[in-house]
N, C-alpha and C positions, 0 to 999 in steps of 0.2 A: 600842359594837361592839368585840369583842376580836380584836384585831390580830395574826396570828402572828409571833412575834418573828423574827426572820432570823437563821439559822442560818449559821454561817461553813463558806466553801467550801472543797476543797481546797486551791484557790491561797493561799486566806490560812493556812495552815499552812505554808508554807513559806518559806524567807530569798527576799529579796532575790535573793543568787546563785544560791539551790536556781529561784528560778522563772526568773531569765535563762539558764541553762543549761537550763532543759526548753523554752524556747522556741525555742532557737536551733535542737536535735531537732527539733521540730516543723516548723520553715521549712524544714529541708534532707528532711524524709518532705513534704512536701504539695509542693515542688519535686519532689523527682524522681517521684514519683506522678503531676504534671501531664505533665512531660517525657516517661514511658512513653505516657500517654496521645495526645499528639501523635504522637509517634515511631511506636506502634501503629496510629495512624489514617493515617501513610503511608503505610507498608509492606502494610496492606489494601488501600487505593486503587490501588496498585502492583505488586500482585501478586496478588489475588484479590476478593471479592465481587463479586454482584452484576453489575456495568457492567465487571469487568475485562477479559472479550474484547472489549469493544468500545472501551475504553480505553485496550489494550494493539496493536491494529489500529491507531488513530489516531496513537497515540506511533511506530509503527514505519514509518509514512507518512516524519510527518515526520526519524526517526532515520536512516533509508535514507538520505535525501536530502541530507543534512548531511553524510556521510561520504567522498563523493566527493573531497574537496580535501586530505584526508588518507590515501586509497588511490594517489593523483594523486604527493604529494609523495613519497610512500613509495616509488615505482617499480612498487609491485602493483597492476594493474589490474582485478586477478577472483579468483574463491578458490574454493574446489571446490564443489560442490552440497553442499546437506546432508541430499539424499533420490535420486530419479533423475528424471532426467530425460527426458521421455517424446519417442521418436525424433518428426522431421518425414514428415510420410506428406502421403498424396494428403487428407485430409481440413483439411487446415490451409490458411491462410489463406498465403500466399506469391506475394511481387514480387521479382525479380530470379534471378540465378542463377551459381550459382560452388561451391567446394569448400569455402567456411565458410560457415555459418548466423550467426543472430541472430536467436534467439529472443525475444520481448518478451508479457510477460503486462501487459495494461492493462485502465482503467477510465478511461470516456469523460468520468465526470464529476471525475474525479481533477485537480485544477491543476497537479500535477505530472508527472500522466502527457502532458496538452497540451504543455507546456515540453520536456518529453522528443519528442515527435512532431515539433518543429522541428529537432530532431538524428537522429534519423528520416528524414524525408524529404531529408535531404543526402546522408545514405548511401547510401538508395535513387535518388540523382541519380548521386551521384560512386562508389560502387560497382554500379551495377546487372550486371553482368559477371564481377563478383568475387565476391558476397557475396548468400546468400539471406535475404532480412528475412522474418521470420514472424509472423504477429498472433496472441497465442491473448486469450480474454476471462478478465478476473479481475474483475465488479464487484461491489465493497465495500456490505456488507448497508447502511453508514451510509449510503451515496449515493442517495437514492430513487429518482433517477431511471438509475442505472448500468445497472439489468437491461434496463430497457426501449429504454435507446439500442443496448444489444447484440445484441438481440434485431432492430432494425430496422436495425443493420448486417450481422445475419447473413441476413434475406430480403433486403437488398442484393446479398449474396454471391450468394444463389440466382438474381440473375440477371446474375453477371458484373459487380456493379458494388461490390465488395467496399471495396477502398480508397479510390478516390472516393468515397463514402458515409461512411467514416470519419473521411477529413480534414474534410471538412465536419462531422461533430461537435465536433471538436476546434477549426473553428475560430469553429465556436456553442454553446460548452460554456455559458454562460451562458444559453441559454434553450431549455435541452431541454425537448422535449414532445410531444405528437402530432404539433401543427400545426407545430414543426418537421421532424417525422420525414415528415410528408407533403410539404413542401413540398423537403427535398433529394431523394425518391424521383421529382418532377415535374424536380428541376434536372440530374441527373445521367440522366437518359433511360428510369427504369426504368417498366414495365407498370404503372402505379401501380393496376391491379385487382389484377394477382397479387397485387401488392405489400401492398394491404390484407386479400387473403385470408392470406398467411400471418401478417403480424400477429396477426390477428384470432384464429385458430389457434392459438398461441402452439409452435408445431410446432418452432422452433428454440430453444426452452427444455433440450431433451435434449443439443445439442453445446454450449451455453453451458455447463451444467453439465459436461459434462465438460473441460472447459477447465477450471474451475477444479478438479476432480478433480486434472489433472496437475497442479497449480501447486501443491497442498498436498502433494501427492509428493516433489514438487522442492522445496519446504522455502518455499514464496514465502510471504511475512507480511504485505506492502505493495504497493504499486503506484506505479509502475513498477518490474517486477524484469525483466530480461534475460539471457540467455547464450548466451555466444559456443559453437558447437562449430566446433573447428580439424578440419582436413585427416585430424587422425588419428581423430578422430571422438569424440573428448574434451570432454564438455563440462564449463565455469564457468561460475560466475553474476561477471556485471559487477557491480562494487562500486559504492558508489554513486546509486540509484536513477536520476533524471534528469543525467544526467550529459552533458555538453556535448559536442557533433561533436567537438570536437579529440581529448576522450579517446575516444571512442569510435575515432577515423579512427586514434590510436596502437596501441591494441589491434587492430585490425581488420588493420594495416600488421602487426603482428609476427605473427600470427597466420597470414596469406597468405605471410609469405618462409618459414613454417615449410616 
């Protein structure tokens, strides 16, 4: 059998230091080639394909919420809209009453918008006199079940039983469903025929969306977003997402000796 001889490769034409110098080239190109390509697949992740709206919703949950204790130390407790913000009329969802508002765009299945409802209903305790709280809906596409509990707090609303209906989601966030949506409609005294005719209807699907119509106006990203309008009829968004009674009752305090 004739064997072909072997043939010497480039490398063996070259010294010693001719090949330890084209190697060391070599390790710092296939390093920084891997580095772009990391570095690339960040910055995708982070700012575009695919899943990036729904990745950049997610991050902006949690970023909201984390901000508060550095809006807090800083003395600023709100910063201006960053779209407009659509006035309180007779269609909105409103407990209490006074010369400032407090508007709050939520989502039933949000953990943070819950944590935030506990700050919430202090206000609506300890300012109910002073300050108008307002609900609008914002549920987040990722939440499966967000539309549908808002949807069966707003035929709540239809009969007067608006916030009682809502607290009780918030404080059965963990097992939303029909058979919860029936069973707070029997607890809180409502017609529970109507009650499943408009479900069943899906008839309050047109103000849900509009709710979240304003909320992307007004520049909202996340949930819980909130804002204060003062006396002069001025409104900010509250920094911070769920942010604790206390900040909320200091903001709410400067705002009323305005």
């Amino acid at each position: 059998m004739d064997i072909i001889p072997n043939k010497k490769s480039f490398f063996d034409l070259l010294s010693s230091k001719q090949a330890f110098a084209l190697g060391c080239v070599a390790t710092v190109l296939v390093s920084g080639t891997i580095g772009c390509l990391v570095l690339g697949s960040y910055v995708w992740k982070g700012t575009g394909g695919p899943s990036g709206t729904t990745v950049a919703a997610a991050n902006t949950v949690a970023a909201v919420n984390t901000a508060a204790a550095a809006g807090t130390a800083s003395g600023s407790l709100t910063s201006a809209v960053s779209g407009t913000l659509a006035p309180v009329t007779a269609v909105d969802h409103v407990t209490g009453s006074g010369d400032v508002s407090l508007v709050i765009y939520s989502d039933f299945q949000c953990p943070y918008c819950k944590s935030f409802d506990t700050s919430i209903q202090q206000v609506v305790k300890e300012y109910s006199t002073k300050v108008k709280v307002v609900f609008r809906n914002f549920p987040l596409s990722f939440h499966e079940n967000a539309m549908d509990a808002a949807e069966a707090a707003e035929c709540a609303g239809e009969q007067e039983k608006f916030w009682e209906y809502a607290e009780k989601l918030f404080v059965n966030q963990t097992t939303l469903g029909e058979d919860l949506y029936k069973s707070i409609a029997t607890e809180v005294g409502l017609n529970t025929g109507t009650f499943d005719t408009c479900r069943s209807s899906d008839k309050m699907l047109t103000a849900i969306q509009e709710d979240q119509t304003t909320a992307s106006a007004a520049g909202v990203r996340g949930t819980p977003a909130s804002f204060v309008i003062g006396k002069d009829g001025v409104a900010e968004q509250v920094k911070g997402g769920a942010v604790p009674f206390a900040t909320l009752k200091t903001l709410l305090d400067q705002k009323l000796a305005k």
